[in-house]
C-alpha positions in Angstrom: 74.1 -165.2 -156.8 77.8 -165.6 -156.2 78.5 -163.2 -159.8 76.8 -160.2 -158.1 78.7 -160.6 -154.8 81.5 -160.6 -157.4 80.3 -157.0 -158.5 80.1 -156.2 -155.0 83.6 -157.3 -153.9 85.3 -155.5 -156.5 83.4 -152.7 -155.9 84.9 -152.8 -152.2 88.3 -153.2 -153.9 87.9 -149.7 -156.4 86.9 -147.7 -153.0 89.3 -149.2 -151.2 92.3 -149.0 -153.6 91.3 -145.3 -154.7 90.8 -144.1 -151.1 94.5 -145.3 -150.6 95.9 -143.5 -153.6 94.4 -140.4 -151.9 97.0 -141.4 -149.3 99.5 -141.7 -151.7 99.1 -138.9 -153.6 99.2 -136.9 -150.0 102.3 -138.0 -149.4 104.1 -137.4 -152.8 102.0 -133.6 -152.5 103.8 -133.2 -148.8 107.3 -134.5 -149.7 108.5 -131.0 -149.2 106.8 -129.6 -146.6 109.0 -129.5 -143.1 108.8 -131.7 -141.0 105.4 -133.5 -142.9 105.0 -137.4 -141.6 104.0 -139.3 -144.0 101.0 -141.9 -143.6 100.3 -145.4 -144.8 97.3 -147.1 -146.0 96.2 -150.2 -144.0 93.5 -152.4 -145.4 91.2 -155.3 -144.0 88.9 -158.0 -145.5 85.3 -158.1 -145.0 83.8 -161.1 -144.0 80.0 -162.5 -144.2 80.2 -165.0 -141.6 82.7 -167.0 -139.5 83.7 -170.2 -140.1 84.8 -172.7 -143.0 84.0 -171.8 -146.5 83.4 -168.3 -145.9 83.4 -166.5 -148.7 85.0 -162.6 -148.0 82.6 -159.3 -149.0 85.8 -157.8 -150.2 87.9 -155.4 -148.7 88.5 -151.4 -147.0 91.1 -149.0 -145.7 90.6 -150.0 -142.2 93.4 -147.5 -140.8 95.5 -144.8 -142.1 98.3 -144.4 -139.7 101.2 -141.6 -139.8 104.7 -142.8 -139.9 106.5 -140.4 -137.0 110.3 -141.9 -138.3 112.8 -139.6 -138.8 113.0 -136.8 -141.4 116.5 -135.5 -142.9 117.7 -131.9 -141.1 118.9 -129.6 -143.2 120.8 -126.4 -142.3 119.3 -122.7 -142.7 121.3 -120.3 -141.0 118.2 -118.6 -139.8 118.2 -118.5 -135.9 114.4 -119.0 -135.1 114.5 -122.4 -137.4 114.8 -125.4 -135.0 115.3 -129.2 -135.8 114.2 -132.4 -133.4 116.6 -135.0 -134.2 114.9 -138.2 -132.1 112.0 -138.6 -130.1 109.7 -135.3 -129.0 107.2 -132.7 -130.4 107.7 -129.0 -129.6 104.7 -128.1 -127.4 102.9 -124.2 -128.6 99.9 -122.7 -126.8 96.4 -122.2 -128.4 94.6 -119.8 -126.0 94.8 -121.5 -123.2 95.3 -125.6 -124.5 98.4 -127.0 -125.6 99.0 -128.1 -128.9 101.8 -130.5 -130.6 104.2 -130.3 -133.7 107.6 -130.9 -135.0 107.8 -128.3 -138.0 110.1 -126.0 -136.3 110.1 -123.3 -138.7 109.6 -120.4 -135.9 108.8 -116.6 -136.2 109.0 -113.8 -134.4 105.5 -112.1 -133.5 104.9 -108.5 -133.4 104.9 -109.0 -129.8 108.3 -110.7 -129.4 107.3 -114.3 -128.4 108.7 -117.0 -130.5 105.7 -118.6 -132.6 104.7 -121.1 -135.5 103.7 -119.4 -138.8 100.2 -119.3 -137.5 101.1 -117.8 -134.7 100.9 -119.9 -131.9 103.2 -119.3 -129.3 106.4 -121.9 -128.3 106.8 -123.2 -125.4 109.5 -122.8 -123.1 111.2 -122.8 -119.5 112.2 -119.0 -118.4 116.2 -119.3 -117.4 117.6 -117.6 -114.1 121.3 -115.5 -114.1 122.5 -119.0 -113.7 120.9 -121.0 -116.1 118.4 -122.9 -113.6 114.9 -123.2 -114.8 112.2 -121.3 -113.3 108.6 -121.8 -113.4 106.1 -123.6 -115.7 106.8 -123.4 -119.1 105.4 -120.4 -120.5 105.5 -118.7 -123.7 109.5 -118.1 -125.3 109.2 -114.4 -125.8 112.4 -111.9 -126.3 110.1 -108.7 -125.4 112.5 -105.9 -123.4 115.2 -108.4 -123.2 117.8 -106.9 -122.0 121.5 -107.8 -120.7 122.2 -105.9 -117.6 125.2 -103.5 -117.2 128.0 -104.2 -115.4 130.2 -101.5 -113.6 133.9 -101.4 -114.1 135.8 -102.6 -111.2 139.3 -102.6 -112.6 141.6 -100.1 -115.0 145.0 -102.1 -116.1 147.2 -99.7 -117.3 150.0 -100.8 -119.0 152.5 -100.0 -122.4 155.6 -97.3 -121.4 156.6 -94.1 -120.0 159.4 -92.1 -121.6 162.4 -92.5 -119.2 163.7 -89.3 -121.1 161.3 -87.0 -120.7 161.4 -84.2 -118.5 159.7 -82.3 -115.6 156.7 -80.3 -117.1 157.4 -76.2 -116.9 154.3 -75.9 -115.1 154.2 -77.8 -112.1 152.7 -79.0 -109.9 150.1 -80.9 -111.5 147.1 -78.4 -112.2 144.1 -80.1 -112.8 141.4 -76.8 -112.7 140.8 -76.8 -116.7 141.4 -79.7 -119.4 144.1 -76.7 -120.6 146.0 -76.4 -117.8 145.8 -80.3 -117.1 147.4 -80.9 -120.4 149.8 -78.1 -119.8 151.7 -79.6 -116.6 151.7 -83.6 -117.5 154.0 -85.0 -119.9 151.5 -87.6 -121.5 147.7 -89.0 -121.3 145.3 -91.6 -122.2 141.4 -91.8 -121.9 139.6 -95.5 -120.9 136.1 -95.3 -120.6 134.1 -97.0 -117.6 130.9 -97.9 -116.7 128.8 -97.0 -113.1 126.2 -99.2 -111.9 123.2 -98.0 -114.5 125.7 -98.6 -117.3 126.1 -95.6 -118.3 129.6 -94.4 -120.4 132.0 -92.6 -118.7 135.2 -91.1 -120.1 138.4 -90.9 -117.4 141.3 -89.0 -118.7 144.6 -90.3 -117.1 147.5 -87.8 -117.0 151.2 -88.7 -115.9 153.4 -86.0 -115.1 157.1 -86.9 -114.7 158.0 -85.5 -110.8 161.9 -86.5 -110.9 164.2 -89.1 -112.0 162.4 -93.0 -111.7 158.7 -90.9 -110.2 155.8 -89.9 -111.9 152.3 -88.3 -110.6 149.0 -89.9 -112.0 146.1 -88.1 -112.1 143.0 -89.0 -113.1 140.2 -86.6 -114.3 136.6 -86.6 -115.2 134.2 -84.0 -117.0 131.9 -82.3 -114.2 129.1 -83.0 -115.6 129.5 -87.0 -115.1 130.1 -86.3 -111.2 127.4 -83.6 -110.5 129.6 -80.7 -111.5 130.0 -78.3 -114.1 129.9 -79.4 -118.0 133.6 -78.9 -119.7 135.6 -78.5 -116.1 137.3 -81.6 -114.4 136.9 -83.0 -111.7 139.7 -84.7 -110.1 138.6 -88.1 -108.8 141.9 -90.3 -108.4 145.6 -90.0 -107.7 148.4 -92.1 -107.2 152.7 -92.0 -107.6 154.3 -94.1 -109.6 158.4 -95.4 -108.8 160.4 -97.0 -111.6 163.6 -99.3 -110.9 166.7 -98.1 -112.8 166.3 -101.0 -115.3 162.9 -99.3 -115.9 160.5 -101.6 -114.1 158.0 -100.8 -111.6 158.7 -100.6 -107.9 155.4 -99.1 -107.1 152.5 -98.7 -106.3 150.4 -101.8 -105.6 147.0 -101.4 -107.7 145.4 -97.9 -106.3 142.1 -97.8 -105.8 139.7 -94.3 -106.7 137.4 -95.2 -103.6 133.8 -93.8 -103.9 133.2 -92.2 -107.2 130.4 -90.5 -107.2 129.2 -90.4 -111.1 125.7 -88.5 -111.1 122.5 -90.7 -110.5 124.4 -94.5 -110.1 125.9 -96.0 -107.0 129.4 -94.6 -105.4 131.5 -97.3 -107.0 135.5 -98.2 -106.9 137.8 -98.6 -109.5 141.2 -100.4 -108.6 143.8 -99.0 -110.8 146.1 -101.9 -111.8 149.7 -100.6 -113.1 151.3 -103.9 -113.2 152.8 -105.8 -110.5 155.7 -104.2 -108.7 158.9 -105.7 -108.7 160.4 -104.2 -105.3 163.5 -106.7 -104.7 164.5 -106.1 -107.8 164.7 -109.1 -110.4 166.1 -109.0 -113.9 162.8 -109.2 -115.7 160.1 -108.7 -113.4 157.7 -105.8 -112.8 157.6 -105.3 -116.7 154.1 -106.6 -117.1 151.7 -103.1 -116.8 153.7 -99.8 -117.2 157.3 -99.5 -117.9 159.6 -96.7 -118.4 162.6 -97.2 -120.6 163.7 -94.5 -123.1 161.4 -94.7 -125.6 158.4 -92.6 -126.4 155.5 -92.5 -124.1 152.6 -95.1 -125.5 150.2 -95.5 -122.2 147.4 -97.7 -122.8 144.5 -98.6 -120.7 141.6 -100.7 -120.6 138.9 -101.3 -118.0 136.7 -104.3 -117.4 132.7 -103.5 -117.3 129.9 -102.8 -119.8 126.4 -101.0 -120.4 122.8 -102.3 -121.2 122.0 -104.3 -123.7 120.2 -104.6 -126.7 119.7 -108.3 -128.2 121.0 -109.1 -131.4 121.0 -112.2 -132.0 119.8 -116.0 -131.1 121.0 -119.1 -130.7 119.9 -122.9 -130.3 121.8 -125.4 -128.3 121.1 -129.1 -128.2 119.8 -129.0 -125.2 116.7 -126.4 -126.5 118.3 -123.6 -124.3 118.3 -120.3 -126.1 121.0 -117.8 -125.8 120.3 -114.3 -126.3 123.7 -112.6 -128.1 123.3 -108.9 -126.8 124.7 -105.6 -128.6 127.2 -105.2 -125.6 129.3 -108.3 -126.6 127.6 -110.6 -123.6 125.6 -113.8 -124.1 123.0 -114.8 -122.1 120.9 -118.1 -121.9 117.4 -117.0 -121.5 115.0 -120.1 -122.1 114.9 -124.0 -122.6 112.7 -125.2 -125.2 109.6 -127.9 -123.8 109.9 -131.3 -125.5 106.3 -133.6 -125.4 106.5 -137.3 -126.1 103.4 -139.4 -126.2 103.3 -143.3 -125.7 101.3 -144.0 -128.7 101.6 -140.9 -131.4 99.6 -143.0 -133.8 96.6 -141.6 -131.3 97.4 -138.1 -131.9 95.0 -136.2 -134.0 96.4 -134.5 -136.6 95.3 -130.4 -136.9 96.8 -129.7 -140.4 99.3 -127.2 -140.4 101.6 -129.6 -138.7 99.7 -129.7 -135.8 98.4 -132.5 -133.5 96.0 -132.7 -130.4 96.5 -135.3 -127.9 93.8 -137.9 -127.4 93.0 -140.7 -125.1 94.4 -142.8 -128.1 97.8 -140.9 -128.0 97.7 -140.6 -124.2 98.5 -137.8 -122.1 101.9 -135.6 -122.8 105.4 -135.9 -121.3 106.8 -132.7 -121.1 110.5 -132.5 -120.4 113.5 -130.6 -122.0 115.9 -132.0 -125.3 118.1 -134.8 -124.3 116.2 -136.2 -121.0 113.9 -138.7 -120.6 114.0 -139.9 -123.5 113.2 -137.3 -125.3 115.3 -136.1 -128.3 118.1 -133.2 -128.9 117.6 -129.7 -131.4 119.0 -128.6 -134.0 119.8 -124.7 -134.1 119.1 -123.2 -137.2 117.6 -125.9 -139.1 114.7 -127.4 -140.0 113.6 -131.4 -140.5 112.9 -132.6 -143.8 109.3 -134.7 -144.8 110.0 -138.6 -144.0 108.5 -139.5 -147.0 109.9 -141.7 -149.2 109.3 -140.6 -153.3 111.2 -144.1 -154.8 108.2 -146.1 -152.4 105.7 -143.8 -152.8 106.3 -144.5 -156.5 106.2 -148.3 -156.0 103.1 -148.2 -154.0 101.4 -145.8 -157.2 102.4 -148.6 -159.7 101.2 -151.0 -156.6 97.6 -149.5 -156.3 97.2 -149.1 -160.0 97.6 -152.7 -161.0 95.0 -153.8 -157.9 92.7 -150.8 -159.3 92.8 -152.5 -162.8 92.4 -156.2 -161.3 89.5 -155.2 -159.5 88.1 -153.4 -162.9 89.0 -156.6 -164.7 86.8 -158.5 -162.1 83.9 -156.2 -162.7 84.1 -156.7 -166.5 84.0 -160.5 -166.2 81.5 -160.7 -163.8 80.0 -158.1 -166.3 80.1 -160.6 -169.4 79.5 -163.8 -167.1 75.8 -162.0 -166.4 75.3 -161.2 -169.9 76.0 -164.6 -171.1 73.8 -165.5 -168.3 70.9 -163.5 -169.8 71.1 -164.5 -173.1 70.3 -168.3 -172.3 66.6 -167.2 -172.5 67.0 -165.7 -176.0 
């Protein structure tokens, strides 16, 4: 009797319509977890037969598919946050499979590798010296990272030398102790250096005045940094320095200090740059290093080079590569972040935890790196919002409760209809 296939058909419709609440109460529940796609309910009717005058069984949630649109970034300030803004998924390893999500809310493991909050590692392509990619990707990880010294190559010595001053009583220069050093130069200054295992090393620079418009440079070291003895110098650099009468250089050319041979590192040279020599000589030239007008003695010097590294800090560009900030001032880009993009992501299955498998549905991966191939850029330091949308998520409640109480109010008719039906035989 067509009443009861009423029952029946409402029935379908209560399932139905509370099954897709479910849905919409997901959403609402997820509309603040990062980077949460939100899903919508698709229904079908059910149909006894085909053909004219049919009459439908009713209906059911046929599909619930996930909505991969968009989500709002918002900024952090926390380094090991990243955003996708576009197309992509940020690929992590699960033993030895691949896995697939967008919340890019990243950690640091006890091991050093760059992981979700579960602990699965990120993946990413290792960077060269020069920035090339090399090798498969493989697991971001900042364990010993390290930026690698560089030794100094050059000293630039600049500021002035008291034109005034006079020839030390103890001459010449006597460079056997740090007293007697100190005793027969006028002035000094200390720039510290670098060898080739990056290790410090302090080079004491004394100028001795030797007669009107000369000086004698000297340049000392503590033993101890050369193979010697700890607290006596070692002399490891000379040069002679010739002033115009309007106080500008006339020379040297930079002097080199050829082959020092600080303990344990490479024999390295330092080129000495006072400044460049104005030999002709022109009205304001030759006053760019050292200078000596009559004026108190102020020598300055600073020398290129650095030690190890430590890192310190991390950053994202839009292109996924990371950049490792390092205690010694340098930078240096270490990885580029693997982008996957699937041809249909409705196929991917969905983990929990913001994770998704691939499946034949999905089909396979397309691994590349932010901003080819169509594949979206990153956001450093951020994190991407839940797409879902609370003011239609609130329309599809009021929606799915008015087709709940329809289908009741079916079920109560068809409910009164049989009881009417009964009671003919009383």
């Amino acid at each position: 009797m067509a009443i009861l296939g009423a029952l029946s058909i409402a029935r379908s419709g209560l399932i139905a319509t509370g099954n897709a609440l479910s849905v919409t109460g997901n959403n609402i529940a997820n509309v603040n977890t990062i980077a949460f796609k939100g899903s919508r309910s698709e229904f079908a009717d059910l149909l006894a037969g085909v053909g004219t005058g049919s009459i439908g069984l009713g209906t059911r949630l046929a599909a619930v598919s996930a909505s991969f649109s968009q989500g709002g970034v918002e900024s952090t300030g926390r380094a090991t946050d990243i955003a996708i803004q576009g197309n992509g998924f940020f690929v992590v390893r699960d033993g030895t499979s691949q896995l697939y999500t967008r919340k890019g809310n990243f950690t640091l493991n006890p091991d050093g590798s760059l992981a979700t909050q579960t602990g699965l590692p990120l993946q990413g392509y290792a960077l060269d010296a020069n920035g090339s990619i090399v090798g498969p990707l493989t697991d971001v990880s900042f364990d010993g990272a390290t930026s690698q010294p560089s030794p100094t190559s050059t000293v630039d010595v600049k500021n002035n030398l008291d034109a005034t001053a006079t020839v030390p009583a103890t001459t010449p220069f006597d460079g056997a102790t740090w007293e007697s050093a100190y005793a027969s130069s006028n002035t000094s200054t200390t720039v510290k250096v670098f060898d080739s295992l990056g290790v410090s090393h302090d080079l004491t620079i004394f100028f001795s005045k030797t007669a009107d418009n000369e000086w004698d440079v000297n340049v000392l070291v503590d033993g101890a940094d050369v193979g010697g003895t700890a607290g006596t110098p070692s002399l490891v650099g000379t040069a002679a320095l010739v002033f115009n009468p309007d106080g500008s250089l006339n020379a040297p050319v930079p002097t080199d200090l050829t082959a020092i041979p600080f303990a344990g590192a490479d024999p390295q040279t330092i080129t000495f740059n006072f400044g460049t020599p104005n030999t002709t000589p022109t009205a304001g030239e030759g006053l760019d290093g050292l200078t000596q007008f009559g004026s108190a003695s102020s020598v300055s010097a600073d020398g290129d080079g650095y030690g190890a590294g430590q890192l310190q800090a991390l950053s994202v560009g839009t292109d996924g590569t990371i950049t490792g900030v390092f205690d010694n001032g340098e930078s240096r880009d270490l990885y580029r972040l693997g982008l996957a993009d699937f041809t249909a992501p409705d196929g991917l299955i969905e983990l929990g935890d913001g994770l998704y498998r691939d499946s034949t549905a999905s089909g396979a991966a397309t691994v590349g790196t932010p901003g080819s191939s169509g594949m979206g850029t990153v956001v450093g330091a951020a994190i991407e919002r839940s797409n879902v949308d609370l003011a239609q998520e609130f329309v599809d409640l009021i929606s799915l409760q008015r087709s709940f109480q329809a289908n009741s109010r079916v079920i109560t008719t068809a409910d009164g209809l049989l009881n009417d039906l009964i009671n003919i035989v009383r």
